[in-house]
N, C-alpha and C positions, 0 to 999 in steps of 0.2 A: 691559219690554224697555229695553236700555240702549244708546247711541247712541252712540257714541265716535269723535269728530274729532282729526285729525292733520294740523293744517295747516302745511306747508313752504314752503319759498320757491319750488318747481319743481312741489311737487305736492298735490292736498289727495286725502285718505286716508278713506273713515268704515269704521265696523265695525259691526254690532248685534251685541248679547249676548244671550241670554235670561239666564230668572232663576237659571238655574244656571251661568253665564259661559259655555255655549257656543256657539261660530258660529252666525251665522243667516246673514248675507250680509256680501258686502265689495266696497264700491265704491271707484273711483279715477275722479281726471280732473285735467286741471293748473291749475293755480296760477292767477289771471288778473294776475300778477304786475303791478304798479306802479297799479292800478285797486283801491281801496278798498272802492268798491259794489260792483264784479262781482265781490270776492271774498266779499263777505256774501251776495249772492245765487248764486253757487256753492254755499256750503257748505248753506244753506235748499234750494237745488237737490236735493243728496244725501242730505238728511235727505229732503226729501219724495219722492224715487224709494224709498230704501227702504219709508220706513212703507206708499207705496202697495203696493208689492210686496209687504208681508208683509200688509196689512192692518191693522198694530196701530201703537199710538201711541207711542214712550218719551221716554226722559230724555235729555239731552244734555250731553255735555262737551267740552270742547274744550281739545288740547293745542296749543299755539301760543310761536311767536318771542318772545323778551323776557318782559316783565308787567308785569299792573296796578297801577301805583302805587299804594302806599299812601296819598300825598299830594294824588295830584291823580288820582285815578281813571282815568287813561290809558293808553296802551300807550308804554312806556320799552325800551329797550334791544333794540331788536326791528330783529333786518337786515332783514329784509323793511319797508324803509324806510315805509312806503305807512301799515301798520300806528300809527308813530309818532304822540301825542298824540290816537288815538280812543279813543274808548269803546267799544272793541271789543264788550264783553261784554253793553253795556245796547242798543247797535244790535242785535246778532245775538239777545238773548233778545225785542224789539222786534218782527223780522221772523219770528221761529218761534213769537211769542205765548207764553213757557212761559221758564221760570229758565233756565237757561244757566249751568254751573261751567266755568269759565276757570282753566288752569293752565299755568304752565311747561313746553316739551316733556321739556327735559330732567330738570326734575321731576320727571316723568309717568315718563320712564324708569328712570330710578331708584329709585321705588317699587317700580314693575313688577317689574323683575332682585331687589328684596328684597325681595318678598312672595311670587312664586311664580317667578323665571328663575333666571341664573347666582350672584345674591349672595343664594340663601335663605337663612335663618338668621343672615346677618352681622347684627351690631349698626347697624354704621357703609358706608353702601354712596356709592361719588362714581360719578355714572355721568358718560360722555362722549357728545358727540355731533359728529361732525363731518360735515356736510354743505354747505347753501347757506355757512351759520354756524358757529361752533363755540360749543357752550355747555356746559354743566355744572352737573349737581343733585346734593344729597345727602340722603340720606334717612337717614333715625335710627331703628331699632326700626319700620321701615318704613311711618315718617310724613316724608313732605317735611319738610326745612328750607329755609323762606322766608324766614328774615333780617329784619332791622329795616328792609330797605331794597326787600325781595324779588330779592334781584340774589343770595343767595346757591349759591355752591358754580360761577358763571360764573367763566371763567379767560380767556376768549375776548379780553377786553380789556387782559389784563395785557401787556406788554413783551415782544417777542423776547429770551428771555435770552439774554446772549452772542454778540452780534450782530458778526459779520467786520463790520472795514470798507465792505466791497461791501455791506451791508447797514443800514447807516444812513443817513439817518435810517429807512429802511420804505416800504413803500408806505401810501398814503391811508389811511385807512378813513374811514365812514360815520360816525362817532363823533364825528370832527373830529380827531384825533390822528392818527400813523402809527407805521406799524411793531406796531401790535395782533398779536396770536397768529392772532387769526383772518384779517388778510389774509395769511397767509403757510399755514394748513391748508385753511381752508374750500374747495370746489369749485372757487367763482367763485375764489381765490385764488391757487391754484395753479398757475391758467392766464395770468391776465393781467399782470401783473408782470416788466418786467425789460428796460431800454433796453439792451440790447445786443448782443454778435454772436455770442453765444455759439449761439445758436440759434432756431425761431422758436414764441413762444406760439401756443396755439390759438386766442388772438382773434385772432393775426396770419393764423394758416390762415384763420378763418373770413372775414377781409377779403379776402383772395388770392382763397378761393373765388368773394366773390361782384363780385368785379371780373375774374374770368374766366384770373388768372392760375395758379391750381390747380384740377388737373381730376380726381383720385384721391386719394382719402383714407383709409390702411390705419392703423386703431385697433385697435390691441392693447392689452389688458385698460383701456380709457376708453370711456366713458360720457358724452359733451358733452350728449347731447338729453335726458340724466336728471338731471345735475348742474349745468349751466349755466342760468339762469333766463331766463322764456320771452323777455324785453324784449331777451335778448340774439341771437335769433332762427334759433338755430341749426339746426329744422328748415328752415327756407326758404332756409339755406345748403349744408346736407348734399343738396337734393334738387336740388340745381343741379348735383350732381357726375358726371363722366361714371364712374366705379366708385368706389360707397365697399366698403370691404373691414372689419370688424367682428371682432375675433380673442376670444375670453372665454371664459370657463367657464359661464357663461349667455348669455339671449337676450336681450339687454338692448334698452332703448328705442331706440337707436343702429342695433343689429345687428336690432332690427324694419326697418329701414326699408332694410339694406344690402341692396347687390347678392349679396354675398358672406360666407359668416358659416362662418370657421372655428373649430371645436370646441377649446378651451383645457382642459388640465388644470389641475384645484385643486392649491395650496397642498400639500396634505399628500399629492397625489400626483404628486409630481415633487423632484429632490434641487435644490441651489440655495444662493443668499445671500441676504439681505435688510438694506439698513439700518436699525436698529432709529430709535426716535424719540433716542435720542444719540446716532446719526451710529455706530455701532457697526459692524460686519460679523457679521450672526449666519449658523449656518448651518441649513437645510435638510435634514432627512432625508425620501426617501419613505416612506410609510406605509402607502400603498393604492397598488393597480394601480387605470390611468386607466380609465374603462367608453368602452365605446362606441369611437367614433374619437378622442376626444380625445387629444392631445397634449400634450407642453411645451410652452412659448411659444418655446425657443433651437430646438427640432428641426421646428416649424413653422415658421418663418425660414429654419433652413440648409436645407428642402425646397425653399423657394422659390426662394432662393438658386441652389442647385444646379441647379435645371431652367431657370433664366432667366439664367443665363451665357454 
């Protein structure tokens, strides 16, 4: 049996395999974000609920932030800060008694899509990932490419290219530099950033909320309690809310905990725009009729619109 970790900044993931690669079980629970120990004794957590449950013993690997240096055996380049200069890999094989393979997530994904997903066959596969982070792997003849440095196929740190004025130098990042890709894509990035009056961030809702000055909060197609990381505390601010309202095409962590969770139509059922990643206007055809009650997101608005005027 095979044991396969997926640790992220908001959540840690396992999966068993048998020996034929199929499902056995799949557990989840979050992140114990900015706590080192309680993240190794999390993941020891998961691994021993399954094997108890199944009764059998396996292997372990684990897909994780950043990587192990080549040179000093530590964890380097890893947003999930906490991670930075352990021995991640000799702690965690330490506490489950047994080897431990550590690899890049997005590594891991990029294999994955060129061995058996969407880049079968390709030679040459760059996969992306954007979440807590934004990283990036490449796999070759669908073996990772690790680099001299193991940072290969990241893009996460490269420059905003082409940065408007209003956008230099960048926001922070964790790196020590600003204006990184990744504070401008990643989750936490896209939210926090931006002195000014143009509008307000969701770390600014999530301050209003919990100083009593916003009392309702209607999220259409976001996700704060799945993408936001725990230290930033957004369950304990969402449950202060006298109605939060959850709008998605699923039932997300968010719309678990809403008052109110109306049904969104997908992407490919509904007509529409979208900005591509260069600022482009592409357009929208539908494809499929929506199931169920689901909606647009413009004809669930102008519903509401219409009946509260």
């Amino acid at each position: 049996m095979r044991i396969g970790i997926d640790l992220g900044g908001t959540k840690l993931e396992a999966i068993a395999l048998d020996e034929a690669g199929s499902e056995l079980v799949r557990r989840r629970s979050a992140t114990p974000a900015g706590d080192y120990g309680a993240t190794i004794r999390a993941i020891t957590g998961l691994v021993g609920e399954i094997e108890r449950g199944l009764g059998r013993r396996g292997t372990v690997g684990v897909g994780m932030p950043g990587a192990i240096s080549p040179a000093t055996g530590l964890v380097k380049n890893a947003n999930s800060v906490w991670l930075l200069g352990k021995a991640f890999h000799r702690d965690l094989a330490a506490a489950l008694g047994r080897p431990v393979r550590v690899a890049n997530d997005a590594n891991c994904f990029a294999v994955s899509e060129a061995v058996d997903g969407a880049a079968a066959g390709a030679a040459v596969v760059f996969g992306v990932i954007l979440g807590t982070g934004v990283g990036g792997g490449v796999a070759i003849r669908g073996r990772a490419l690790d680099g001299a440095n193991a940072i290969a196929g990241e893009w996460g740190h490269n420059p905003l290219p082409w940065p408007r004025d209003d956008e230099a130098p960048g926001p922070p990042c964790y790196c020590g530099k600003r204006g990184c890709i990744e504070t401008w894509l990643s989750g936490p990035g896209g939210f926090g950033y931006g002195d000014n009056d143009d509008g307000t961030t969701l770390a600014d809702m999530l301050d209003g909320i919990r100083a009593g000055r916003i009392k309702a909060l209607y999220a259409i197609g976001e996700n704060p309690l799945g993408t936001l990381p725990a230290s930033a505390g957004v369950r304990e601010a969402l449950s202060g809310l006298d109605l939060l309202v959850a709008q998605d095409a699923f039932l997300t962590d968010t719309g678990a905990m809403a008052h109110v969770v109306l049904p969104a139509a997908l992407a490919a059922e509904k007509d529409g725009t979208f900005l591509d990643g260069h600022g482009r206007l592409q357009p929208v055809v539908r494809a499929l009729d929506a199931k169920g009650e689901a909606r647009p997101d413009w004809a669930i608005v102008a519903e509401i619109a219409n009946a509260t005027r």
